[in-house]
C-alpha positions as CSV (number, residue, x, y, z in Angstrom):
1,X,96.4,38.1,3.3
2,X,94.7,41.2,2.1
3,X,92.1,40.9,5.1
4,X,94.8,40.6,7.1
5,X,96.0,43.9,6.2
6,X,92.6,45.1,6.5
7,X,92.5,44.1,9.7
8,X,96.0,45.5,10.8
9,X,95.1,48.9,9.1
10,X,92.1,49.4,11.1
11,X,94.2,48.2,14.1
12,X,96.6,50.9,13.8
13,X,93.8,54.1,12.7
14,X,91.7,52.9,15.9
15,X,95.4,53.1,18.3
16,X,96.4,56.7,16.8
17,X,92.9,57.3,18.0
18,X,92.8,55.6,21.2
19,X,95.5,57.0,22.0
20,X,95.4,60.9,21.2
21,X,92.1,60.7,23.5
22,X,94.2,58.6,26.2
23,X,96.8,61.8,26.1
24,X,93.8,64.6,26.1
25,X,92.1,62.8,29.0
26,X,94.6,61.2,31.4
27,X,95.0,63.4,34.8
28,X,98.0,65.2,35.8
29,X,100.0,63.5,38.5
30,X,100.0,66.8,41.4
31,X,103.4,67.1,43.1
32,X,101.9,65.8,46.3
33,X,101.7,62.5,44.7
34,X,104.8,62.1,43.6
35,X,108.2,63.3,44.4
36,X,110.8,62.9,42.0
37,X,113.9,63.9,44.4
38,X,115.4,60.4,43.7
39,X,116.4,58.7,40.3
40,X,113.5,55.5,39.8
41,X,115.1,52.4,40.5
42,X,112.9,50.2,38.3
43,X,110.5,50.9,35.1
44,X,112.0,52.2,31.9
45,X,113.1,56.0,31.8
46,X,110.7,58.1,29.7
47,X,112.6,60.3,27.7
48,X,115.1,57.7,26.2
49,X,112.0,55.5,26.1
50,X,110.1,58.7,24.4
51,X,113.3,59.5,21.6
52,X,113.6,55.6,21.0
53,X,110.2,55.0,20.2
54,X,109.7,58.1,18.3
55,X,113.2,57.4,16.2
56,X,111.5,53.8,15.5
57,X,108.6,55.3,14.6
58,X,110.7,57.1,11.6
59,X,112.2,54.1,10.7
60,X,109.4,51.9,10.0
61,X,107.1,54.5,8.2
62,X,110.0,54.7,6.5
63,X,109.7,50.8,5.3
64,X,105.9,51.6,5.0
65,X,106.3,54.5,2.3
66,X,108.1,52.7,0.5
67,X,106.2,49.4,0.2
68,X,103.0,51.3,-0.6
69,X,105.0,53.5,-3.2
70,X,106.8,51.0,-5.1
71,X,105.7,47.6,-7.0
72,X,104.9,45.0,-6.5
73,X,102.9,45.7,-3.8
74,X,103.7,42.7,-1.0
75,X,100.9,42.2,1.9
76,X,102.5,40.7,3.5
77,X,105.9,42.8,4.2
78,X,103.2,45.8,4.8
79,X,101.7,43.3,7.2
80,X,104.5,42.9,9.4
81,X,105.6,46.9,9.2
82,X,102.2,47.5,10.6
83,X,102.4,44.7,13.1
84,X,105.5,46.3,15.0
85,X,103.9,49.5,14.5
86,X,100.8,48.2,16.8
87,X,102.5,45.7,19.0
88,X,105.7,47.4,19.9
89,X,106.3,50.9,18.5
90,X,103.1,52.5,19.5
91,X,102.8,51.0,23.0
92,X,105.8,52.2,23.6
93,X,105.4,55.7,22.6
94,X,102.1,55.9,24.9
95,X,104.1,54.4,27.8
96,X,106.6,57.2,27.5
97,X,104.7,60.1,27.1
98,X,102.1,59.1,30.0
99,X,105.1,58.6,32.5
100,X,106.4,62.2,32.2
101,X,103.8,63.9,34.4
102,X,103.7,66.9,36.5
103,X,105.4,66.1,38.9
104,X,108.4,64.5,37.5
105,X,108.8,67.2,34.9
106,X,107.1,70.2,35.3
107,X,103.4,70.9,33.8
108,X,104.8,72.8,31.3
109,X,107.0,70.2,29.6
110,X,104.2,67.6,30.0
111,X,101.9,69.3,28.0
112,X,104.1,70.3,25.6
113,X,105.3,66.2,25.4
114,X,101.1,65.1,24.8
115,X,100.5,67.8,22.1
116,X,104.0,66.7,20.3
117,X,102.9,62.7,20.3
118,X,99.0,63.7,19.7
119,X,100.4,65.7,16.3
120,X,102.4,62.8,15.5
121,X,100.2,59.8,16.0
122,X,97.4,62.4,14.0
123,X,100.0,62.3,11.2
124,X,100.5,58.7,11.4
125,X,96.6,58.1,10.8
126,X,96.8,59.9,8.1
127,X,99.6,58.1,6.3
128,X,97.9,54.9,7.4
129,X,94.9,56.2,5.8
130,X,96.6,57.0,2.4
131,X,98.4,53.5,2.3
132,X,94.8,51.9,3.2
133,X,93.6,54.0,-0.1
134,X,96.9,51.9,-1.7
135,X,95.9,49.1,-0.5
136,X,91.9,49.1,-1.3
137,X,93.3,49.8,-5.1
138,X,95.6,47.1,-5.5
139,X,92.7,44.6,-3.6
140,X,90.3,45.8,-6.1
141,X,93.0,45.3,-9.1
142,X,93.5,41.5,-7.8
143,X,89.7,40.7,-7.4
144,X,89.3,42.1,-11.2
145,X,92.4,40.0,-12.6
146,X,93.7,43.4,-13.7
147,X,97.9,43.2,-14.1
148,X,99.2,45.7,-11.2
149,X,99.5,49.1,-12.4
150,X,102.1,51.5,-11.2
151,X,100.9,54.6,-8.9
152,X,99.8,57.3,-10.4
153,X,102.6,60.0,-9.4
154,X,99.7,62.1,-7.1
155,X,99.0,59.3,-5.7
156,X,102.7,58.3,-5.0
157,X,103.0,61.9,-3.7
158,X,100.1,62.2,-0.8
159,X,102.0,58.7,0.7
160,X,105.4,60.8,0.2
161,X,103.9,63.9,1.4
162,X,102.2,62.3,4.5
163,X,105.7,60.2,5.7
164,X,107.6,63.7,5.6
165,X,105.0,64.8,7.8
166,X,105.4,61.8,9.6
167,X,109.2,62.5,10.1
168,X,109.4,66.1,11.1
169,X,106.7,65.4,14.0
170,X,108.7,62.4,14.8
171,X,112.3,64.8,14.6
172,X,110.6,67.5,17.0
173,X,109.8,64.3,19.7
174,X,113.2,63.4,19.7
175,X,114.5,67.0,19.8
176,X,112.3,67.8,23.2
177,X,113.1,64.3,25.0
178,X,116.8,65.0,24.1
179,X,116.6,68.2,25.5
180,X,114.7,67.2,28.4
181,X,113.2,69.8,30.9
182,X,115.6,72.5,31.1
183,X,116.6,72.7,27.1
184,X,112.5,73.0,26.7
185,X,112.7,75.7,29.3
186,X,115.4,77.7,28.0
187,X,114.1,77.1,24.5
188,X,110.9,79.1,25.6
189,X,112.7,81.1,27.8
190,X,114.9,82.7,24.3
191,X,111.1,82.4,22.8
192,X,110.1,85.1,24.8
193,X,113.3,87.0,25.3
194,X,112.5,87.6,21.2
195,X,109.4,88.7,21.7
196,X,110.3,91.2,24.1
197,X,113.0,92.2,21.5
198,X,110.6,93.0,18.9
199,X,108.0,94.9,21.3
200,X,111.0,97.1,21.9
201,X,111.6,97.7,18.5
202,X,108.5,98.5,17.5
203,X,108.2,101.1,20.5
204,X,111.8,103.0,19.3
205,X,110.2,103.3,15.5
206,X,106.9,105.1,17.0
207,X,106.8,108.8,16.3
208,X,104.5,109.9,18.4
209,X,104.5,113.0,16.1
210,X,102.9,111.1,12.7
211,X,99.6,111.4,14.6
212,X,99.0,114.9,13.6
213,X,100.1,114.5,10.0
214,X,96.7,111.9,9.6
215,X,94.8,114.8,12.1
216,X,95.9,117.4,9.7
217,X,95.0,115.1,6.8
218,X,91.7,114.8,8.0
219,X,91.1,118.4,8.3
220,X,91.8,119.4,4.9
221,X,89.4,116.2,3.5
222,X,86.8,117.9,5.7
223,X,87.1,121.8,4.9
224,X,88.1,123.6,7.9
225,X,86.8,127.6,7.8
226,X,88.9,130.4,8.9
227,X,86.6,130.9,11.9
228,X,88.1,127.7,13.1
229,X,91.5,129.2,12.7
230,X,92.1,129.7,16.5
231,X,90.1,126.7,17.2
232,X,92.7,125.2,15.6
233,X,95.6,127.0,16.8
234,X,94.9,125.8,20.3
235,X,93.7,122.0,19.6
236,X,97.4,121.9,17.7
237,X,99.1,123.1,20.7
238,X,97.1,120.7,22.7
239,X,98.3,118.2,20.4
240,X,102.0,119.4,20.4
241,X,101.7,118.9,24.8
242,X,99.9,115.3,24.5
243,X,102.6,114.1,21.4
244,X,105.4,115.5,23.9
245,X,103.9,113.8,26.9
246,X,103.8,110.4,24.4
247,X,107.6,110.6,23.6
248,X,107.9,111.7,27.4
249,X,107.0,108.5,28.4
250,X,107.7,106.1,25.4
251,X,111.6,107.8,26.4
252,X,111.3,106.5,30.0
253,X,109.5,103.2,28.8
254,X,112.8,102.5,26.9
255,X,115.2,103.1,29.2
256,X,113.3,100.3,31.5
257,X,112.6,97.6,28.7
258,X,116.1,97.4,27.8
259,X,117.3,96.2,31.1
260,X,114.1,94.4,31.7
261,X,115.4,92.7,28.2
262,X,118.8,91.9,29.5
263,X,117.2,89.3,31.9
264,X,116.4,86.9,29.8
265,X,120.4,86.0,28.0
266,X,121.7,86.6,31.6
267,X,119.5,83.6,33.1
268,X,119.8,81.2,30.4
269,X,123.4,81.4,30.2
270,X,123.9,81.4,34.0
271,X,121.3,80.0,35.5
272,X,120.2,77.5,33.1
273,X,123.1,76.6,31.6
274,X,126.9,77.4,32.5
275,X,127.0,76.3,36.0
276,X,123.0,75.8,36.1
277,X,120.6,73.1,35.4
278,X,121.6,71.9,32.3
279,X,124.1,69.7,33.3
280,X,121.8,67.8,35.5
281,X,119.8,64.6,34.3
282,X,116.4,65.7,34.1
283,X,115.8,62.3,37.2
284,X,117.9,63.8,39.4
285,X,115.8,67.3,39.5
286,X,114.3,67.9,42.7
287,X,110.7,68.9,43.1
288,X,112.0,72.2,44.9
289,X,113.3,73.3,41.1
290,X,110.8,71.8,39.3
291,X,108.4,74.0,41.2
292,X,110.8,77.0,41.0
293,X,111.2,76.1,37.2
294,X,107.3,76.6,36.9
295,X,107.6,80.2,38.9
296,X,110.0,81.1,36.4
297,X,108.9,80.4,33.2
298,X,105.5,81.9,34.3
299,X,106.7,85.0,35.3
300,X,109.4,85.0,32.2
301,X,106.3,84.2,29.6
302,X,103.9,87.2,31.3
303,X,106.8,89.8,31.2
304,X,105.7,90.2,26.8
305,X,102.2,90.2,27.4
306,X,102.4,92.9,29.5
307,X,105.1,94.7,27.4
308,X,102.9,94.3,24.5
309,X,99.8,96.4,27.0
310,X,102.1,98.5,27.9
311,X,103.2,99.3,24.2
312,X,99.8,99.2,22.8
313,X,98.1,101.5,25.2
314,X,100.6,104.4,24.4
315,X,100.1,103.9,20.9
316,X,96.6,104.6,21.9
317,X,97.8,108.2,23.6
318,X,96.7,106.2,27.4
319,X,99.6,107.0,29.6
320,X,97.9,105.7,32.5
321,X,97.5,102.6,31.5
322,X,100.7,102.0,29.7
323,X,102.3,103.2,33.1
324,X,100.1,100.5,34.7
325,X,101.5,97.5,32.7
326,X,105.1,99.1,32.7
327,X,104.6,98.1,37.0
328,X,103.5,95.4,36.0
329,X,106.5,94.2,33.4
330,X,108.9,95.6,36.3
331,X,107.4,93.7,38.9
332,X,107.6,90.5,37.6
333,X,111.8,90.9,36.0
334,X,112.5,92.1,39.3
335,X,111.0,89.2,41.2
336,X,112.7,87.0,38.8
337,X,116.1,88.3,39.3
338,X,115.9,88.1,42.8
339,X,114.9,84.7,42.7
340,X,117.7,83.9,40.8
341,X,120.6,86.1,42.8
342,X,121.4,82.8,44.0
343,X,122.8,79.4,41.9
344,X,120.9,76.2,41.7
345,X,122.1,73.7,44.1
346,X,121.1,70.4,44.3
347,X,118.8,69.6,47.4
348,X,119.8,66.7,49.7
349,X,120.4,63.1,47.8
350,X,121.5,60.0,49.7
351,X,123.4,60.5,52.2
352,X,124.7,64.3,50.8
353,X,123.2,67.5,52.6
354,X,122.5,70.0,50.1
355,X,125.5,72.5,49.9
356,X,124.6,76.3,51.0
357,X,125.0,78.0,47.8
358,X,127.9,80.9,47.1
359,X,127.5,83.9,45.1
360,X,128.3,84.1,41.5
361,X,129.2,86.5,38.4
362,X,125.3,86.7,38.0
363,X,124.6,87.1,41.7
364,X,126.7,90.2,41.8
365,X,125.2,91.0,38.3
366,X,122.1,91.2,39.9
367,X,122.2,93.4,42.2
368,X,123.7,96.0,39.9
369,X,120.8,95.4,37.4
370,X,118.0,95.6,40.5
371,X,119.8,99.7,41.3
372,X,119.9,100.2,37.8
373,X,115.9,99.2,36.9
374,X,114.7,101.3,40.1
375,X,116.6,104.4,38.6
376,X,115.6,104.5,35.3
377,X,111.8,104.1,36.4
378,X,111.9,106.3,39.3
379,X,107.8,107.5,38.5
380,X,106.8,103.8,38.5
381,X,106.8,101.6,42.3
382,X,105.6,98.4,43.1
383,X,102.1,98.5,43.9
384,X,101.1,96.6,41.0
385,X,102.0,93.1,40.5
């Protein structure tokens, strides 16, 4: 019995293994290979196959935590927790997460799916690894014809500590397959939204003014003569035209991040959710949104990173550049909102052309918030993409 167990311990470390590299090394499916216009009419649907395996997962580490934990220690109950972990539970999980490719569901969502399973079957080994050091000591008590001792309560903790670990990466695999494509799109989409929240933040608490408090500072440390008086008197007015210039500009930055900011609640609540995508089963997604789904969330995600340039180089006094990534920022929100002026319609299913879509509350939204971003950024065009 107790090689048995071996034998089904090794089992399992080797599949979490096996499988992590499987999920780093497997291809993406390209959209030309696969078009998921039409629900599959045979093979099990990944992500209720994905939450199911991942919710059995809990349950029998669950059984497994507890068998290691308590006494008497019983092989063979271990033994048969371990064997639906390798013959059915893990299988299972792989199957899921290697049928929801890029085609089907985005590249985004893929990846995101392979780097949730890999951190759970990497916390998996190491529970299994901490109830093999559980099972090694109560071998080694048996061969000795010791009496079985209780855990010691660190010991009892790293198995406890390890299943919680076990659980929450478990929880976040059933979160994202419950959610499907477009809850983890609009869950990134808010993601960034925040960030672009806190750049503006940051940017209204900038004085540019505290600059010359450190210049002054420095000039006292280092002794500045009266011959240097009207040396001085004209590098301070320099100053007092260059911080003007920076609160100038941060002024007009503002005025354009706010609406550029405004983007982000508009689209998930009307384009991804109230009368959007969310109400659509994730099979039934044609490739034409999947691919616009990609456009999107990489032009919603870059909008931040070039925020953050923008805000960075005028803490740095370079206008120029700041302006450069302010075009930038623009750009992008502006091609997203005219992508969106329209709703999301579904493309032709059997038998069903697609209907031609009708303007909404955020079409008409839109074209308000395109006259308002060109006014308040009248200095800025769009040369730079």
């Amino acid at each position: 019995m107790a090689d048995k167990l071996q034998r089904l311990l090794a089992t399992t470390l080797a599949l979490t293994d096996e499988f992590q590299s499987t999920l780093s090394t497997t291809p993406a499916l390209s959209s030309s290979e696969k078009e998921p216009n039409t629900k599959p009419t045979e093979g099990p649907a990944p992500l209720p196959l994905l939450s199911a395996s991942a919710t059995a997962l809990k349950a029998q580490v669950t059984k497994l935590s507890l068998l290691a934990i308590n006494a008497p220690f019983t092989p063979s109950a271990v033994n048969s927790v371990l064997s639906a972990i390798n013959e059915s539970v893990l299988p299972s999980l792989l199957t899921a997460a290697l049928l929801i490719t890029d085609a089907a569901y985005t590249k985004s969502f893929r990846a995101e799916v392979h780097a949730l399973v890999k951190t759970l079957l990497k916390e998996l080994s190491g529970l299994i690894g901490d109830v093999k050091n559980v099972a090694d000591k109560k071998d080694r008590e048996k061969k000795g014809g010791k009496k079985e001792e209780e855990l010691p309560p660190a010991e009892k903790d790293s198995v406890v500590v390890a299943t919680g670990r076990v659980w929450d990466a478990c929880d976040v695999v059933v979160e994202i397959a419950g959610k499907g494509v477009v809850g983890f799109v609009i869950k990134r989409v808010e993601e960034w939204r925040d960030l672009v929240k806190d750049a503006i933040g940051e940017l209204e608490e900038w004085d540019p003014n505290d600059e010359e408090d450190d210049e002054d500072w420095d000039n006292l440390i280092n002794g500045s003569g009266d011959d240097d008086d009207k040396s001085e008197d004209g590098d301070e007015e320099e100053e007092e035209e260059d911080a003007a210039a920076l609160n100038e500009h941060k002024k007009m930055a503002l005025r354009a991040l706010k609406p550029i900011a405004a983007i982000y609640p508009a689209i998930v609540s009307n384009r991804l959710k109230k009368g959007g995508l969310e109400t659509l089963a994730d099979v039934l997604l044609p490739s034409s949104h999947l691919r616009a789904l990609e456009t999107l969330m990489a032009d919603l995600q870059s909008i931040p990173e070039h925020i953050d340039e923008a805000a960075g180089s005028l803490y740095e006094a370079d206008i120029e550049k700041s302006s450069s990534y302010l075009r930038k920022a623009k750009g992008r929100a502006v091609k997203v909102v005219q992508s969106l002026v329209l709703p999301w319609t579904m493309a032709e299913t059997e038998g069903t052309e697609a209907k031609t879509p009708e303007e909404d509350k955020f079409s008409v939204w839109s074209k308000t918030w395109l006259k308002v971003i060109e006014e308040v950024m009248p200095a800025l065009d769009e040369t730079t993409k």
